[in-house]
C-alpha positions as CSV (number, residue, x, y, z in Angstrom):
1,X,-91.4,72.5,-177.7
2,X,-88.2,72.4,-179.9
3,X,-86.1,73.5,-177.6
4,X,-87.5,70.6,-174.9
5,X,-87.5,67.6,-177.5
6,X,-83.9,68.7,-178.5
7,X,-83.1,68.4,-175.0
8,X,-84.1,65.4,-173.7
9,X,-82.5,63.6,-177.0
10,X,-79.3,65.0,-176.0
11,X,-79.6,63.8,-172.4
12,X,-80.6,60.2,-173.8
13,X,-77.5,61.0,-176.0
14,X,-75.4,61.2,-173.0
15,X,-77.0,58.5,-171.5
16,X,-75.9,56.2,-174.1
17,X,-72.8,57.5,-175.1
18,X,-70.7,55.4,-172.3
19,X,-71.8,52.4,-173.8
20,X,-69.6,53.2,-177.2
21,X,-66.4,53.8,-174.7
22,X,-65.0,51.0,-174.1
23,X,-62.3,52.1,-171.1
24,X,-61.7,48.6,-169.4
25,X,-58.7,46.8,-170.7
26,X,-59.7,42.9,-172.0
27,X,-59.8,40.8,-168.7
28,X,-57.8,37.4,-168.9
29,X,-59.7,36.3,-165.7
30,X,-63.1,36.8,-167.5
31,X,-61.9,35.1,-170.9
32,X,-60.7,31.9,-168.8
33,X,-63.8,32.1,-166.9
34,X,-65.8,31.7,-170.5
35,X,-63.1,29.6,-172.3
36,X,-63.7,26.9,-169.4
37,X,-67.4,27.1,-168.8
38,X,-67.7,27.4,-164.8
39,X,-66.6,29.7,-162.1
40,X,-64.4,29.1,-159.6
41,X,-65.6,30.2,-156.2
42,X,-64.0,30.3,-152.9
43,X,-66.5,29.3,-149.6
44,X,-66.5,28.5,-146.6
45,X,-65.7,25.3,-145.4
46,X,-69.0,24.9,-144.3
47,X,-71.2,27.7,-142.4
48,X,-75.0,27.2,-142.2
49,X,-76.9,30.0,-143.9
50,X,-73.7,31.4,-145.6
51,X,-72.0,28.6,-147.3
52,X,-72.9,25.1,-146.7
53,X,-73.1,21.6,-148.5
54,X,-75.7,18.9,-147.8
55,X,-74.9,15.2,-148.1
56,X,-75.2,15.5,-151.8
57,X,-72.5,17.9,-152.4
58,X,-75.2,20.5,-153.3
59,X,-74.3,24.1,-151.7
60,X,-76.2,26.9,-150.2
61,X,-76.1,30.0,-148.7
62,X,-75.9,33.8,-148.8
63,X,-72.1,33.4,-150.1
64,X,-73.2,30.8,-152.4
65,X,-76.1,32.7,-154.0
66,X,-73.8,35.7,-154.9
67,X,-71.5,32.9,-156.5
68,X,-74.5,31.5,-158.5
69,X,-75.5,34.9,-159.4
70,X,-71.8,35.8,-160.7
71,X,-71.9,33.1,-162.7
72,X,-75.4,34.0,-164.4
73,X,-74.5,37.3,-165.2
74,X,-71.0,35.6,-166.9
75,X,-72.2,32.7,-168.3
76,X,-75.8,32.7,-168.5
77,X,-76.0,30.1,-165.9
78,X,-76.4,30.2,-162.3
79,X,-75.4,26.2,-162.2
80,X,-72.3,26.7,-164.0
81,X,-70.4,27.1,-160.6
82,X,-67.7,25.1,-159.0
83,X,-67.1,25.7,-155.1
84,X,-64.3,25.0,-153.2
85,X,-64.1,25.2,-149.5
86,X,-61.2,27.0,-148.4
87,X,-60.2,27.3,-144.2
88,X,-59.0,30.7,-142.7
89,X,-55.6,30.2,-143.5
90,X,-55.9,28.6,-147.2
91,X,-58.1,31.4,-148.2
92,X,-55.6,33.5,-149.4
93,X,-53.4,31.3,-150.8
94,X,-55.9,29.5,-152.7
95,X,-57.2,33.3,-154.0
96,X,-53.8,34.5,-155.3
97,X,-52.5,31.3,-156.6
98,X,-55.5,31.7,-159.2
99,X,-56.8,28.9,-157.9
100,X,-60.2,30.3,-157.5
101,X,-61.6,33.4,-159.4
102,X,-62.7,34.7,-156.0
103,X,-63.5,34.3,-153.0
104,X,-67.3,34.7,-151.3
105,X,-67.3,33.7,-147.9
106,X,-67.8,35.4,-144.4
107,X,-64.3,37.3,-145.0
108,X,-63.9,40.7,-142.8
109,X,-62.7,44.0,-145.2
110,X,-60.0,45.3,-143.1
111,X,-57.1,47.8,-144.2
112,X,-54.3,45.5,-143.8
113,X,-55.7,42.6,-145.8
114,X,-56.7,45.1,-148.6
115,X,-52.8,47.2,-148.6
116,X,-50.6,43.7,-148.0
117,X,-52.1,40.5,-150.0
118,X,-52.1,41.6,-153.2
119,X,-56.3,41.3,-153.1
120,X,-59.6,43.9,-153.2
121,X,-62.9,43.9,-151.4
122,X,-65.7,44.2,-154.3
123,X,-68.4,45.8,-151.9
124,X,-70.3,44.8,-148.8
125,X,-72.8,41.9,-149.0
126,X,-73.5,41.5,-145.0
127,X,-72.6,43.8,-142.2
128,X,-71.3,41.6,-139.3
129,X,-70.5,42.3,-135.8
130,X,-68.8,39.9,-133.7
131,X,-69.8,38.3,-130.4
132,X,-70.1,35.8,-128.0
133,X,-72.1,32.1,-127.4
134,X,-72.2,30.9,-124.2
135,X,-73.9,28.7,-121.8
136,X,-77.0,29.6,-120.4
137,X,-75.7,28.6,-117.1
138,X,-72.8,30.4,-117.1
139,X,-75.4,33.4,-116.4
140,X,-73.2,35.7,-118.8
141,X,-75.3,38.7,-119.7
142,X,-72.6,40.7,-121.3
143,X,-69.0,40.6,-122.7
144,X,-67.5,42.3,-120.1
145,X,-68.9,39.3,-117.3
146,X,-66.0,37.3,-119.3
147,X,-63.2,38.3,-117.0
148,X,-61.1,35.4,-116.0
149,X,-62.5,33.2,-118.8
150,X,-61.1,30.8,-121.6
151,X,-62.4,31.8,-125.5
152,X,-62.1,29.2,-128.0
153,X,-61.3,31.2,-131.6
154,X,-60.4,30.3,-135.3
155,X,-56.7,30.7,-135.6
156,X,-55.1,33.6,-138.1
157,X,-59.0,35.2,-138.1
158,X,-60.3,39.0,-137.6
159,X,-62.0,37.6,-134.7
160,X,-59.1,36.4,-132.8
161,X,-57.7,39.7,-133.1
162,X,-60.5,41.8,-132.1
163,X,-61.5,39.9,-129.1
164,X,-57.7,40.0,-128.1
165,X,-57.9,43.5,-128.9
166,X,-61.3,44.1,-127.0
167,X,-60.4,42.5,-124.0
168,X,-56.6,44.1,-123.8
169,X,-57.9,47.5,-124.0
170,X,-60.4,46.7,-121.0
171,X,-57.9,45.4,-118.9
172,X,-59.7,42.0,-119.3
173,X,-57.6,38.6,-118.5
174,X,-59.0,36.1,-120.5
175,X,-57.3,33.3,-122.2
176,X,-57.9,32.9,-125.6
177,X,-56.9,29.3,-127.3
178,X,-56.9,29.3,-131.1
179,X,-57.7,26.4,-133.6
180,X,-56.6,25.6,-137.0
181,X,-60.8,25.2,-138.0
182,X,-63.8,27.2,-136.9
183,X,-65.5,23.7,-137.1
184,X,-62.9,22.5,-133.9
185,X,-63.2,25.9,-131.7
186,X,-66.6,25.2,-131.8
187,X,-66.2,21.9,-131.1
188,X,-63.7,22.3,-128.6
189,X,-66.1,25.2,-126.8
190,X,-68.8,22.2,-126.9
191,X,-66.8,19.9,-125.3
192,X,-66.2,22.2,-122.4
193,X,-62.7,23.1,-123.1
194,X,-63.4,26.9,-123.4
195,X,-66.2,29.0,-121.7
196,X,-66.9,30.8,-125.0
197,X,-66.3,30.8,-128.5
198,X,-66.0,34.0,-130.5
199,X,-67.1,34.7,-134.1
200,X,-69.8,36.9,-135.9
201,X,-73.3,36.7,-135.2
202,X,-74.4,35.7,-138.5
203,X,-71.4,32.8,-138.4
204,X,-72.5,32.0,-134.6
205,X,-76.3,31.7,-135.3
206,X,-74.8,29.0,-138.1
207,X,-72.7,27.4,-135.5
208,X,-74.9,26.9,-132.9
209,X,-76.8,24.2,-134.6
210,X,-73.7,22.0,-134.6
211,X,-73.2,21.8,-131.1
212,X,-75.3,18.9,-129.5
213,X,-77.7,20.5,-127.6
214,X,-78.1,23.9,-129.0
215,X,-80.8,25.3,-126.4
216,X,-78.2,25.4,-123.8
217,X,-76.8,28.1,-124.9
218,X,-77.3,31.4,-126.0
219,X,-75.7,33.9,-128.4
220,X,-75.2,37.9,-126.7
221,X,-76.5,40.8,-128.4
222,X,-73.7,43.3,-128.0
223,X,-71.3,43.1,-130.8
224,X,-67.4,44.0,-129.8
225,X,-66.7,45.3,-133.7
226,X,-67.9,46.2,-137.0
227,X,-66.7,43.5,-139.6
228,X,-68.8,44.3,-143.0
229,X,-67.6,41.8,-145.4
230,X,-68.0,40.7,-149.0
231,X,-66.4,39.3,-152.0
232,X,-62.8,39.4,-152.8
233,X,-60.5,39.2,-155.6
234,X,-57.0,39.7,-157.0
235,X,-55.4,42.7,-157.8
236,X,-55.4,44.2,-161.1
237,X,-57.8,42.9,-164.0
238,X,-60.3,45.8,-163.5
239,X,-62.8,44.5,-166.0
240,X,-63.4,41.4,-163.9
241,X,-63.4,43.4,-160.8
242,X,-65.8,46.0,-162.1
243,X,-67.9,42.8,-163.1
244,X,-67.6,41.3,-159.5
245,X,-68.8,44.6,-157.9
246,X,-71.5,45.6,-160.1
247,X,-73.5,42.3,-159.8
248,X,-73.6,42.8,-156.0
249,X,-74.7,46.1,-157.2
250,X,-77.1,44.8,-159.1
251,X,-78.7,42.3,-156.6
252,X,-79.3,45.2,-154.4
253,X,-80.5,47.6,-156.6
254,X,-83.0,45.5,-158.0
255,X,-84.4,44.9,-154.7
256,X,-84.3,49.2,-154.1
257,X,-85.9,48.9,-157.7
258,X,-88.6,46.5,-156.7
259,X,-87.2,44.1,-159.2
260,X,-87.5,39.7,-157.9
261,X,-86.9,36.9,-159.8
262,X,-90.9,36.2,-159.9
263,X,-91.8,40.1,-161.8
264,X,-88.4,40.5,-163.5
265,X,-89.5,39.3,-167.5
266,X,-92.7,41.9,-166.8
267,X,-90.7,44.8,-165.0
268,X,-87.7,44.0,-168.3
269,X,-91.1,44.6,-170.9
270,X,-92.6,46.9,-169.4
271,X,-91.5,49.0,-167.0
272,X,-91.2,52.8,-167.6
273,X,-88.5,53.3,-165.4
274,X,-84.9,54.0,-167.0
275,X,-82.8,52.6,-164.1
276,X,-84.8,49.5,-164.1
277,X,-84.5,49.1,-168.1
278,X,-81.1,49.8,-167.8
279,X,-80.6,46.9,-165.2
280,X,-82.3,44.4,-167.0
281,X,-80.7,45.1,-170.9
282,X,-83.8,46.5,-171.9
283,X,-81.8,49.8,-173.3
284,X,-78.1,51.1,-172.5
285,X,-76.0,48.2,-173.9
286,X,-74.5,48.5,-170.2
287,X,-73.6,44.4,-170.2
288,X,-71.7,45.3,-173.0
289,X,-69.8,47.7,-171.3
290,X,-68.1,45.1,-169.2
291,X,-67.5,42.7,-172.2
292,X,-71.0,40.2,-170.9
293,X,-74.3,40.3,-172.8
294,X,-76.8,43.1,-171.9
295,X,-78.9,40.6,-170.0
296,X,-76.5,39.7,-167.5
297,X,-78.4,40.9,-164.4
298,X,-81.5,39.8,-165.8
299,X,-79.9,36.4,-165.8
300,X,-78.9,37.1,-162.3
301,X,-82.0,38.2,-160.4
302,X,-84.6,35.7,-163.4
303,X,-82.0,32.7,-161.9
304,X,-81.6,33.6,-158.7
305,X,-83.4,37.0,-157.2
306,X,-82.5,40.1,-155.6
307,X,-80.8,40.7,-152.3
308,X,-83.8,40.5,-150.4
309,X,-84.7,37.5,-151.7
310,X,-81.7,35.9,-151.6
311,X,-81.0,37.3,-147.6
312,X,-85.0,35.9,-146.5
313,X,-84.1,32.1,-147.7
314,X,-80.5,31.7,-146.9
315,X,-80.1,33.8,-143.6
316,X,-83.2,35.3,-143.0
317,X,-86.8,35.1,-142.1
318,X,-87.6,32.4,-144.5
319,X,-84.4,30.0,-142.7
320,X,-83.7,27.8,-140.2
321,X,-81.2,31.2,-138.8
322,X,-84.0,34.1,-139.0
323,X,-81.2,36.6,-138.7
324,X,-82.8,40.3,-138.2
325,X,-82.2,42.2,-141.5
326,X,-80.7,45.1,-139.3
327,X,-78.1,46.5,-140.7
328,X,-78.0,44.7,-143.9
329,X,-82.0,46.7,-144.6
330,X,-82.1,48.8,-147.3
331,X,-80.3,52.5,-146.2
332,X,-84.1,53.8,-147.1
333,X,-85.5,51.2,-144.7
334,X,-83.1,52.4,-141.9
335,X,-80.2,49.9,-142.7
336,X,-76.7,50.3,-144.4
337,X,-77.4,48.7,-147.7
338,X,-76.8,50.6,-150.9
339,X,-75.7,50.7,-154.3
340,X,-74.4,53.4,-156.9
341,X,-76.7,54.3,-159.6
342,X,-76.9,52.2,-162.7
343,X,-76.7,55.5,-165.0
């Protein structure tokens, strides 16, 4: 019985013990962050379901949420967030200027944006895979019925490289016309001027409810890549980055955990589980650990909920999109989603 007690105190001992190491060096970008109050959040000019503004200025959205949630786990306040709506081509600028602390909109982690501008993806918070919309009376079925056709396409984005891409390799001659916005491809493929318009399905299923008579068309089911994206910041400042990551972590752990913004004051009192109490600041001092107060992801998911939650209203079942959880389910639910262990 000695033996056994004398154990598990030194395995709670080693639980602990990272909290007293404080490894991180101070992070500027998380004491400007405090010493002003708000963070400053890079969206999307305005995509329904990921990062949107009504009439009122008020923002919503999958992007949004994990902005809100950021800010919680910082501040203590999901409000205290500032947007601003950056284009395809301003989004990097804007980001490594310091204009904005990060940026959270539908942005593709690819290799060469990750090794040349300076910035790093903080995780995956939607899988995407990119597609077509088209008429209904075009009687497209597939991507490879585009052969001969014009495809409207955001300028400078990872779409208008891998549809150029996809069709090149297929010996495919299709003329694809690029614009400055997302919002005037669109609006240039409803006006007739191009036969398609190419972007993620998430983005499309947003898109389509712009264009004046939605029904007509339809949005195909085969995707032409894999485009996971998620938040991104700077280079270097590894406390704030670490903080970035680990409250996307957070969000979808807590959803693993069975953790919503509706149970998480009884789960924090009384649950018996030690990944959940460490999540929530209940024991671990691991809030500390990244210079924010041990209830920073109870702030997060008490303000604004867990993935799930957060995926049903914005994108999901419980919107106007109803996108298909698919590969953004849980890995244990047959999906990609995941997060390392808070331990």
């Amino acid at each position: 019985m000695k033996k056994t007690t004398l154990t598990l105190l030194a395995l709670a001992g080693m639980a602990a013990a990272p909290a007293m190491a404080q490894t991180l060096a101070p992070s500027p970008t998380l004491d400007a962050i405090k010493a002003r109050g708000s963070l400053e959040c890079g969206v999307h000019l305005g995509l329904p379901g990921f990062s949107f503004a009504n009439d009122k200025g008020e923002w919503t959205g999958l992007d949004v949420d994990y902005c809100k949630a950021l800010a919680a786990a910082i501040l203590g306040d999901a409000n205290k967030v500032k947007f601003t709506p950056t284009s395809v081509q301003q989004r990097w600028p804007i980001l490594q200027s310091g204009q904005v602390d990060l940026l959270s909109r539908n942005t593709t982690i690819t290799f060469s944006r990750n090794a040349s501008l300076g910035i790093n993806f903080q995780g995956i918070n939607f899988y995407e895979g990119q597609t077509f919309i088209v008429r209904k009376s075009a009687n497209v079925k597939a991507a490879k019925d585009l052969d001969g056709a014009s495809v409207c396409v955001a300028a400078g984005s990872t779409e208008e490289k891998n549809a150029a891409d996809w069709f090149r390799e297929r010996s495919m001659k299709v003329t694809i016309t690029n614009f400055q916005k997302n919002d005037d491809a669109i609006a240039a493929y409803d006006a007739g001027r191009c036969d398609a318009y190419t972007a993620g399905i998430g983005a499309l299923a947003g898109q389509r409810a712009k264009l004046k008579v939605p029904g007509d068309h339809i949005i195909l089911a085969e995707p032409i890549s894999n485009d996971p994206q998620g938040p991104v910041t700077r280079y270097g400042d590894e406390r704030y980055q670490a903080v970035v990551r680990w409250v996307l972590n957070g969000m979808i752990a807590a959803e693993a955990l069975g953790v919503t913004s509706k149970n998480v004051d009884d789960m924090k009192a009384n649950s018996k589980n030690a990944e959940v109490r460490r999540l929530l600041g209940a024991e671990g001092n691991f809030g500390a650990m990244l210079g924010l107060s041990n209830d920073w992801m109870y702030n997060a998911i008490k303000q604004v909920g867990n993935y799930a939650e957060s995926y049903d209203r914005t994108v999901g079942k419980d919107s106007a999109l109803k996108i298909e959880r698919g590969q953004n389910q849980l890995w244990t639910k047959g999906g990609l989603l995941f997060t390392p262990p808070f331990q």
